[in-house]
N, C-alpha and C positions, 0 to 999 in steps of 0.2 A: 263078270267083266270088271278088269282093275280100270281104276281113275284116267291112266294113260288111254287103256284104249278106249274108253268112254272120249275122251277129248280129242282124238286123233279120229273117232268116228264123227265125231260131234264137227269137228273145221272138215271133214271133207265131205260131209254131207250137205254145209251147204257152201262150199267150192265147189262142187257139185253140180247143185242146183243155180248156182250164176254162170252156169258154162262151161267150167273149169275139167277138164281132164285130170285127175290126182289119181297119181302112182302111190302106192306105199310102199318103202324098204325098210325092213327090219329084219334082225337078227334071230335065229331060232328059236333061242332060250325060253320064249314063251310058248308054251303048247299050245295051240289053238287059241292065241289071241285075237287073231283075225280069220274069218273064213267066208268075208266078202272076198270080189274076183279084183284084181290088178293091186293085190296084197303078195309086196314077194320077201318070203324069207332066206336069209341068207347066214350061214354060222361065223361070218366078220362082213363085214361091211369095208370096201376101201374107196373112198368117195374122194377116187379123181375124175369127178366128172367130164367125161368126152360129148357130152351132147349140150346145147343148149336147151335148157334148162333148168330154172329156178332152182336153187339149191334150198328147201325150207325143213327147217328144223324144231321140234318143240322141245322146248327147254325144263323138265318137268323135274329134275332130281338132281340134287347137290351130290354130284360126282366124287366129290373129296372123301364126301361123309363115312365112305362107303369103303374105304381105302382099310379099315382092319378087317375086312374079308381075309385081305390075303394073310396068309398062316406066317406070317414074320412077327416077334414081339418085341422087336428092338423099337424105340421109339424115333432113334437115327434115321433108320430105314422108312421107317409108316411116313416120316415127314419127308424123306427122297419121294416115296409112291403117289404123295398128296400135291408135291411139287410137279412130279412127272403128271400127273392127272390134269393141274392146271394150264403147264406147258401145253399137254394136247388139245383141250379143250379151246383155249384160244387161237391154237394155232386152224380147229376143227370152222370154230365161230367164224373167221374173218374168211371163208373160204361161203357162208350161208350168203342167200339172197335176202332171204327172211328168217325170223326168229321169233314161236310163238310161246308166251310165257302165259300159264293159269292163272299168277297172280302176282299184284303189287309187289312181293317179298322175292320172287322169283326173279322179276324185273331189275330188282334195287341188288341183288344178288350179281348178276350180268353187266351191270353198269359198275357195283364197287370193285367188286372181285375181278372183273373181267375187261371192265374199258366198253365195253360195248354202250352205245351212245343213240336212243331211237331216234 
């Protein structure tokens, strides 16, 4: 079990246990990440949510960092994919109820980079 879903089991166990109903949606990519029940995996995710209902997010990876995955080496470009990353990312954030961060760096990450203001 990666970090993520250590901490994703960890907030909804005890959401949980205060009452709380927690869904989980996530994307396929992980093989058997979860194999508790109201775990639903999806291969994209488009989160216009129609139902009322808290929109909460954990905020656990620097999205940018991540941007020479894609097989482009022009350094023009990696900075368009880091731009577009951030674009969505904010546009993702200001759409959240809630925003759960691991730690201090994570936090100060969301607030520099992002505007996000707890």
């Amino acid at each position: 079990m990666n970090g993520v879903v250590r901490s994703v089991s960890t907030f909804r166990e005890s959401l949980s246990a205060r009452g709380h109903n927690v869904f989980i949606f996530t994307h396929e990519s992980e093989p058997d990440a979860h194999t508790e029940p109201f775990v639903f995996k999806y291969p994209a995710i488009n989160i216009s949510w129609p139902v009322e209902t808290p929109l909460v997010f954990t905020f656990h990876t620097r999205y940018r960092d991540y941007s020479h995955y894609l097989p482009i080496p022009m350094e023009a470009i990696q900075e368009l994919v880091r731009n577009s990353i951030d674009h969505w990312l904010i546009n993702f954030l200001q759409r959240c109820h809630h925003i759960i961060v691991p730690t201090p760096g994570m936090r100060d990450i969301l607030a520099n980079d992002y505007g996000v203001q707890s």
